[in-house]
N, C-alpha and C positions, 0 to 999 in steps of 0.2 A: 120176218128177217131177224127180227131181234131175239125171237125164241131160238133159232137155229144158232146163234151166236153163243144162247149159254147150253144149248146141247154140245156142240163141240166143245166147248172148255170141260164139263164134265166128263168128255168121255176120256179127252187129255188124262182131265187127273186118276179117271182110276187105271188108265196105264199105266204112267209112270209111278202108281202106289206098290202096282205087280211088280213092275222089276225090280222096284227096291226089296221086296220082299225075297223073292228069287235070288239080287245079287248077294244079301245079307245071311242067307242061309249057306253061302258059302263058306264064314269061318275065318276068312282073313280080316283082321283088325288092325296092321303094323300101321304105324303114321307117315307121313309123307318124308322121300330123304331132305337132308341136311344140302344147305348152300355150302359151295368151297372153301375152305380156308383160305386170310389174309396173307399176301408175301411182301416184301418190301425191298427197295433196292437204294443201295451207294451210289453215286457220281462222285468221283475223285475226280480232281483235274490239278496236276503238276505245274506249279510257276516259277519261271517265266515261259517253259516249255519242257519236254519231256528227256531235253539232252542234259539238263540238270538235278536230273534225277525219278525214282519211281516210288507208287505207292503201295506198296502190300496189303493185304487182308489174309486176317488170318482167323476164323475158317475164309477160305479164298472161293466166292459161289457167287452167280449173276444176281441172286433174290435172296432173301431172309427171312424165315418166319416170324411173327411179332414174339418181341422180345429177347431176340439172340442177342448176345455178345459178342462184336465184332471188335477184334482188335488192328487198329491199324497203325502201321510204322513208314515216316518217308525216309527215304534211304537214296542216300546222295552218291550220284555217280565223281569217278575220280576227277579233283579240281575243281568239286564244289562242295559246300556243307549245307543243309537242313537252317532254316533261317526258323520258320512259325507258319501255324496253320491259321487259316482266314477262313471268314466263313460263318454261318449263324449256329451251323451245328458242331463244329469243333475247333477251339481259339487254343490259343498257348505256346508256348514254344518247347515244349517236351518232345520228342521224335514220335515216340510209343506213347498212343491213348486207346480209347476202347470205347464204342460208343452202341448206347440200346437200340435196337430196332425197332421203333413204336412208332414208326413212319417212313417216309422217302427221306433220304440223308445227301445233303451233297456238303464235301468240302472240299478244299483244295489247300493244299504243300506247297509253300513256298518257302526255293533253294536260291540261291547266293553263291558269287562265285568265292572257293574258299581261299582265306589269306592264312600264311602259317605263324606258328607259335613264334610269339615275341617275347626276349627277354632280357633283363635289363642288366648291364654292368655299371658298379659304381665302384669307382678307383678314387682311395684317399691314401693319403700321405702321411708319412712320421717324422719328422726333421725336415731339412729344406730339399728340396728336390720336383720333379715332376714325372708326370707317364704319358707316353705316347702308345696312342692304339693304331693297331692298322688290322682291317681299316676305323676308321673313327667314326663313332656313332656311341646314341645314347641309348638304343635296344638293339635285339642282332637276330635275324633271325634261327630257329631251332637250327641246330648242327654248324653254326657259325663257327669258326675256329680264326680267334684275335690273337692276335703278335703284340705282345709288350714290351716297352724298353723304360726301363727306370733310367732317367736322367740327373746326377746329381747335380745340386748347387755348386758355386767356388766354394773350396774347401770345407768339404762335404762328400763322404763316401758312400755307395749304397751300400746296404749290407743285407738285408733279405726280405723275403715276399715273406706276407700272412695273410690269414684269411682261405680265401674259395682255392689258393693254390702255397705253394712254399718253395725255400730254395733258395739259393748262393746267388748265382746269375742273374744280370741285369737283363740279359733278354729271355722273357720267358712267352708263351703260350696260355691259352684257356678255349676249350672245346665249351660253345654256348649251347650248353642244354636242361639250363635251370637260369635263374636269375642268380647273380655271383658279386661277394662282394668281395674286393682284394685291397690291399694297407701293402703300398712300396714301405720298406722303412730305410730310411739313410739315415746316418752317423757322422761325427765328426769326423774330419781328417787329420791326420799327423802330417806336417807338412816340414818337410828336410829342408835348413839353412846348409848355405855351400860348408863342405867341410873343409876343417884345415888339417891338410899334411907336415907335418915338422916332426914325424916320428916320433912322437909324444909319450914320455912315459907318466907326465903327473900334471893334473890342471886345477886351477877354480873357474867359477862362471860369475861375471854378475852381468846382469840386464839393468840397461837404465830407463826413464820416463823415454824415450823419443825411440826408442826399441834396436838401438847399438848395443852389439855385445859384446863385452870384451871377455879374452881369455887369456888369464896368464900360466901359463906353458913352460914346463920341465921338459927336453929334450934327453933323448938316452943319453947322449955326447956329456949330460951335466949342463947344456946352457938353459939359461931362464930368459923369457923372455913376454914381455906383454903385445899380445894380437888385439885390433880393432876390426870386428863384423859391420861394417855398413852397406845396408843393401845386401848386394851379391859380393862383396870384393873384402875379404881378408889383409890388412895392412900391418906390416909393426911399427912399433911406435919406440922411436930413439934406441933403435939395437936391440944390445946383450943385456940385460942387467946384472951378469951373475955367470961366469962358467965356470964357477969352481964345482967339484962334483959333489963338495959336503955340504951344500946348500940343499933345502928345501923350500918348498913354496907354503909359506905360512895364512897369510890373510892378503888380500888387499882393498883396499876402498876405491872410488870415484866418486869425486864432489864435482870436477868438472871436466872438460877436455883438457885443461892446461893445468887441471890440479888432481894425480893422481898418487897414490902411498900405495907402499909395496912392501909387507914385510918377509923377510928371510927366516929359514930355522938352520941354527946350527945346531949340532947335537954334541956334545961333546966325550957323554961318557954313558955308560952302561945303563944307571941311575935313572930314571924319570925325573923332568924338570933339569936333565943337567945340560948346561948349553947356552944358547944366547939368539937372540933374532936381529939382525941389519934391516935396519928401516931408511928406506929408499923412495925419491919424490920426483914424477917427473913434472916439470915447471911450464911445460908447452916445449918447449926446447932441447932440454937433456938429463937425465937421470944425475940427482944429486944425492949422496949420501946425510941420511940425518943421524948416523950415529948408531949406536946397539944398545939395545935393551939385554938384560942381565935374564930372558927367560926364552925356551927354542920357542913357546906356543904363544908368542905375544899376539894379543887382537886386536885389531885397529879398530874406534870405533870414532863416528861422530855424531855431534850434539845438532838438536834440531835447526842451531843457528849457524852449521858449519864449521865451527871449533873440532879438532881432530885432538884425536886421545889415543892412550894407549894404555892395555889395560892387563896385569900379567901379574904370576904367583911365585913372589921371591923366596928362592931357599937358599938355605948357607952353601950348597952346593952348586950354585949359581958362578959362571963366570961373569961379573958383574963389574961395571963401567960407572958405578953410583954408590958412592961413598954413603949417602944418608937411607940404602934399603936397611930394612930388615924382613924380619920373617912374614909373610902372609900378602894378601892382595893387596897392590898397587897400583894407583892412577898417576897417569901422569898427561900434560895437554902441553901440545906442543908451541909454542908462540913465536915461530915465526925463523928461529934459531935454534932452539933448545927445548928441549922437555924436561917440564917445570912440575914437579910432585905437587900433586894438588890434596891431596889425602894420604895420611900418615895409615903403615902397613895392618892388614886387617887380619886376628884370627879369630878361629872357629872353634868354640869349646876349649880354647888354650890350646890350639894345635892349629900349623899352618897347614891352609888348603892344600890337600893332597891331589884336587883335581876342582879346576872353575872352569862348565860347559860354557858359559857369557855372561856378558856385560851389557847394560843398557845406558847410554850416557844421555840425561838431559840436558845437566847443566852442569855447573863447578861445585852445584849444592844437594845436584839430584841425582847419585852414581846405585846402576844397583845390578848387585852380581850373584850368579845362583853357582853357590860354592859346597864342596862336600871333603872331608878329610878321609872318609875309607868307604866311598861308593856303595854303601848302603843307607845314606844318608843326606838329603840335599838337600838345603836354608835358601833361602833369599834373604840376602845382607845389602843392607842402605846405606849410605852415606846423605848425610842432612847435611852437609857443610862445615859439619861440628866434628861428629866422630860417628862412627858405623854400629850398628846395630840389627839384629835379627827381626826378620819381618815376617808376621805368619805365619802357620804352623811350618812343621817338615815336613818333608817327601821323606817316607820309608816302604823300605823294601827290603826286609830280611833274608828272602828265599836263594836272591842270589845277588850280584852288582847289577845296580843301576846301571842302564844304556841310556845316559843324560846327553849325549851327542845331538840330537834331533831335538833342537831348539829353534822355535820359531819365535821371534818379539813385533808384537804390532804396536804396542805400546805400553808406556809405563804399567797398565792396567788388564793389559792382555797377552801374554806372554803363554805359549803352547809349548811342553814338553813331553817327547812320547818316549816309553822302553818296554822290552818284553817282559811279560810278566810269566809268562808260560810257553808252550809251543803253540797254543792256538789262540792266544791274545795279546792285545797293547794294551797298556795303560795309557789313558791319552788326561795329563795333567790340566790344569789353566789357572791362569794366575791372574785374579780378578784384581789386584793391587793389595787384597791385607791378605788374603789366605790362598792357599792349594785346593783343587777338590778333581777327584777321576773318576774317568768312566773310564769301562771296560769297552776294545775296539777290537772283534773278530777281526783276524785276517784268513786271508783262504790257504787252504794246507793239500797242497795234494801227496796224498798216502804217506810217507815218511819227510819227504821232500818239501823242503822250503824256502822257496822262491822268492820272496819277496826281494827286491830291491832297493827301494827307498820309499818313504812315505811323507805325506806333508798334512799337517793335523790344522783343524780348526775348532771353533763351536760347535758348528753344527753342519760341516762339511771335513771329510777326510779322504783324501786322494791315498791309494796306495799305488804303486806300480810293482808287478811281479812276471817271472818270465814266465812264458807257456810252455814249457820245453815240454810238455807230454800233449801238447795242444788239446788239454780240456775243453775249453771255451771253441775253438775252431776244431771240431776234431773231423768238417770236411775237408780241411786243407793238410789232414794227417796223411804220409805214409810213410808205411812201415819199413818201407827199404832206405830210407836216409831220414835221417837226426834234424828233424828243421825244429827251429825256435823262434817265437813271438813275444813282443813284450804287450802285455797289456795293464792298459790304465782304470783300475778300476774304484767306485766312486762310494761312499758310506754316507747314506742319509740322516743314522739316527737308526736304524732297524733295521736295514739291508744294502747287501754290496749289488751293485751292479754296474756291467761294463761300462764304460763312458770313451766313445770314440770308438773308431777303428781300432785295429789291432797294427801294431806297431810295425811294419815289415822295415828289415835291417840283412844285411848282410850273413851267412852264415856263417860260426866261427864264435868263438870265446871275444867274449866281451869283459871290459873292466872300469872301474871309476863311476858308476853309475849314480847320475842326482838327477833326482827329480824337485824341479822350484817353479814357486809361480811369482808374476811377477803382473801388473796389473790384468788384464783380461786375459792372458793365456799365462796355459801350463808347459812350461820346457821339460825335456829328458836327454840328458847328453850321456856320451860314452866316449871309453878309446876303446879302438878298435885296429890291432896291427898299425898301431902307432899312430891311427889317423882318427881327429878329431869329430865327433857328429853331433849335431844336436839338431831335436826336433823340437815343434810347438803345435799345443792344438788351442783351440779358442775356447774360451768357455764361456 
């Protein structure tokens, strides 16, 4: 059995030696084919659901060969936006990535519902005032369109937007389609005391400490008469003083309600200096004459202890009531009854004062007068109690006459004197108590035209007021078919003018008599105007 067992294995093998031999003389050798290529696939899956958007592929195919670059974008339906991908094989919040095909990929897109562009308004202020939005909120959404009202403080006007928008109007607009910043700016106001009607052709002003204003008032008719402003209500005070038609209104003071001086100018003859002043007192009760002074332009002045004076430049062409004048500046202090020469007559260079702008009176011992004999020249002269003498340099000015009128005195030691020096400046004087020393003060010139009005000078503050009649400064409230005119107040730092306050709104029509004075915290401008008195104030 066991022999028959290795006869069939041998007869096996040399079979299957023949075929081999047989199939190999066929000739074919190629190797066995190749297994398939690798493909690979995406799983996208949209969060929270597919109503918030979809996922692209780009190339866009069920499977991918190893190594493709697939790019993919989620793209948000309307009313929502693309938040971030999750997932291990693609994180970030970019929309558009791209990811290798080196295996199965799944991520998912996750969309959010979208909220719109927010943007923010911030509204500040320039002077007092405020802004109302409507509606009011501290961001707005894109295409928002806010209503603005600038509200001024009391006495305080707006005057215009800056910033993200501009413009005249208190009520303006801004379409929210950025974030925006906008500045109301408001300004001070000019604020009108009741006016007085007396058909006025000529006045002075003085303001006292408790904010009474009196005016005393030249009527066309020739009468004088002194007005009391309290409050709202215009009074006068003991009559007429005066209706002769050759009076003028000279100076007057206020020491109290019951003690006021009033001086007259007569003029008598062609001459300067020739004439006389009636100096007049009302007692609380009724205007009492104290007699004439021998000069039209006498000044009243008084001492810091309420001693009243009077202070004037005698010439022999003087109609004169005072046997002991002579030529030059005289003081004299009234006691009670009569005025008493307290200082013997003062000249200049040996020639009497041809013109003294003021007087400063401290005492019977401290008199000081800024006097000039031909207006291209002007001293300050002292009186010690002894005899007069010249203090500190001069004021000269060759080019043309001094405009010494515009005198301001704060004190023995500060005294402000302004005049033109040219057509586009002031000299602005100060009188430190020994000497003189100027600066140069631009004023504004529009083209040939010189508007100024009146000025009030300090150290280091200088008010000018000038008209706008070509409305430079407002030229949106110009037009061209009628003649409107503004007065503005405008203010000198030291280096530059600029506005201060509103612009003056007045009546249209020629104006005349124009002062502008300050008197503690505000600035006055008064006018006449077709015979009627006005005056304004703005606060400073």
């Amino acid at each position: 059995m066991k022999k028959i067992s290795i006869l069939f294995l041998l007869i096996l093998l040399v079979g299957c030696g023949k075929i081999a031999q047989e199939s190999g003389s066929s000739g074919d050798d190629s190797p066995p084919p190749a297994p398939p290529a690798a493909t690979y696939t995406i799983s996208a899956t949209v969060s929270p659901n597919v109503a918030y958007g979809t996922i692209e592929k780009s190339p866009s195919q069920s499977a991918y060969s190893s190594d493709t670059q697939v790019q993919l974008s989620a793209v948000a339906n309307s009313g929502y936006t693309f938040d971030h991908w999750e997932g291990g094989d693609l994180t970030g919040t970019a929309g558009v990535q791209s990811v290798t095909m080196n295996a199965n990929k799944s991520v998912t897109a996750v969309f959010r519902t979208a909220t719109a562009t927010q943007y923010s308004l911030t509204i500040s202020t320039s002077g007092s005032g405020s802004v109302s939005k409507t509606p009011d909120a501290s961001n707005y959404t894109d295409g928002t369109n806010v209503v603005l009202q600038a509200i001024p403080a009391s006495e305080w006007e707006f005057s215009h937007w800056s910033g993200d928008i501009s413009g005249t109007s208190a009520n303006a607009s801004v379409n929210m389609n950025g974030n925006k910043n906008i500045t109301a700016v408001f300004v001070k106001e000019w604020i009108s005391k009741k006016e007085l009607n007396e058909n006025i052709s000529q006045y002075k002003l003085k303001i006292i400490d408790n904010g009474d204003v009196y005016a005393l008032i030249k009527k066309s008719d020739g009468q004088i008469s002194l007005y009391l402003l309290n409050g709202d209500n215009w009074s006068q005070i003991g009559g007429i003083i005066d209706s002769s038609s050759e009076a003028y209104i000279g100076s007057f003071l206020v020491v109290n309600s019951n003690e006021i001086y009033v001086s007259l100018s007569f003029c008598s003859g062609s001459a300067y200096g020739e004439g006389k002043s009636k100096i007049v007192k009302w007692n609380g009760s009724n205007w009492v004459s104290l007699g004439y002074i021998p000069d039209p332009w006498t000044q009243i002045c008084v001492s810091p202890m309420g001693q009243v004076y009077v202070a004037y430049v005698f010439t022999v062409s003087n109609e004169g009531v005072f046997n002991d004048d002579s030529q030059g500046i005289t003081i004299r202090k009234f006691d009670g009854s009569d005025w008493n020469k307290i200082a013997p007559s003062a000249l200049l260079d040996g020639l009497s004062p041809f013109y003294t702008s003021s007087y400063l009176v401290v005492s019977d011992s401290e008199i000081y007068a800024l006097a000039s004999h031909d207006l291209h020249n002007y001293t300050m002269l002292k009186w010690n109690g002894t005899t007069w003498s010249k203090t500190g340099n001069t004021i000269t000015y060759t080019d043309s006459m001094l405009n010494m009128r515009n005198i301001r005195i704060v004190s023995n030691t500060e005294i402000y004197a302004k005049h033109t020096a040219d057509g586009d400046n002031y000299l602005i004087w100060r009188w430190n108590g020994s000497s003189w020393a100027s600066s140069t003060l631009p004023h504004t010139k529009i083209g040939d035209y010189f508007p100024v009005r009146d000025i009030y000078t300090g150290e280091n503050v200088s008010y000018v007021l000038y008209s706008d009649m070509l409305n430079v400064d407002y030229p949106d409230v110009y037009d061209s078919s009628t003649w409107k005119t503004y007065e503005i107040l405008k203010k000198w730092d030291g280096s530059q003018w600029s506005n201060f306050g509103s612009k003056i709104k007045r009546a249209y029509g020629a104006i005349s008599d124009t002062k502008l004075s300050i008197h503690l915290a505000n600035i006055y401008f008064s006018y006449i105007q077709n015979g009627v008195l006005n005056i304004q104030y703005i606060k400073l």
